[in-house]
MARVEX-422283 format. One record per residue (C-alpha): x, y, z; residue number from 1. Coordinates in nm, 3 decimals, padded with zeros to 5 digits. Each point is the difference from the previous one (the first is absolute). Example, Ala and Ser with C-alpha at 12.3 -4.5 7.8 and 13.67 -1.06 7.14 Angstrom:
% residues 2
east, north, up, seq
01.230, -00.450, 00.780, 1;
00.137, 00.344, -00.066, 2;
This chain:
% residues 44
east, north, up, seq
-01.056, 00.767, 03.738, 1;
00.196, -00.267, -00.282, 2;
00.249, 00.079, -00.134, 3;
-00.149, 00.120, -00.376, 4;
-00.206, 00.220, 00.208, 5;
00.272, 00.179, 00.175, 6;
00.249, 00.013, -00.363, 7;
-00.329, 00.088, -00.138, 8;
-00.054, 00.301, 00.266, 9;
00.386, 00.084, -00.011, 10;
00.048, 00.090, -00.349, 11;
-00.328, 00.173, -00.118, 12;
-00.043, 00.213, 00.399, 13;
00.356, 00.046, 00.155, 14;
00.250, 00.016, -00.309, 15;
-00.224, 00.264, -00.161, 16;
-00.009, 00.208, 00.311, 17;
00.392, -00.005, 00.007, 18;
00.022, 00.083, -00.324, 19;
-00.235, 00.328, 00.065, 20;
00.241, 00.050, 00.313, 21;
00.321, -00.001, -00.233, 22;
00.129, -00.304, 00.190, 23;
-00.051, -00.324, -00.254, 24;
00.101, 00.047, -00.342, 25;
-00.243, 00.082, -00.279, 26;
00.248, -00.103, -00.317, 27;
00.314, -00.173, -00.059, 28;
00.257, 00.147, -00.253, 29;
00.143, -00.309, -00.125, 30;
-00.238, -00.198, -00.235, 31;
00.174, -00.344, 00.179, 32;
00.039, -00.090, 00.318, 33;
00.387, -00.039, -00.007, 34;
-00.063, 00.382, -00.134, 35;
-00.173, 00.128, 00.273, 36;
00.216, -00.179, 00.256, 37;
00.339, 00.149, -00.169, 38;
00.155, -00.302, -00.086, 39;
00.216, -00.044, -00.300, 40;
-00.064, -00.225, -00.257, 41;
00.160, -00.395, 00.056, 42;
00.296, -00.026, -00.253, 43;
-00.156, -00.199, -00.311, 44;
């Protein structure tokens, strides 16, 4: 199996699955990553 296969089996059969399971996230509450990580914004 390549590589595009395997990303390609990954996210649309296993992450779904988890997310069913309650064990991979289904949203993110910051609308930026820097948001959803926690991190403050860089002084500007």
């Amino acid at each position: 199996m390549n590589s595009a296969a395997l990303h390609e089996q990954l996210v649309h059969g296993l992450v779904p699955e988890l997310q069913h399971r309650g064990l991979f996230r289904t949203e993110y509450h910051g609308s930026t990553l820097r948001d959803s990580l926690g991190l403050s914004q860089p002084a500007g």
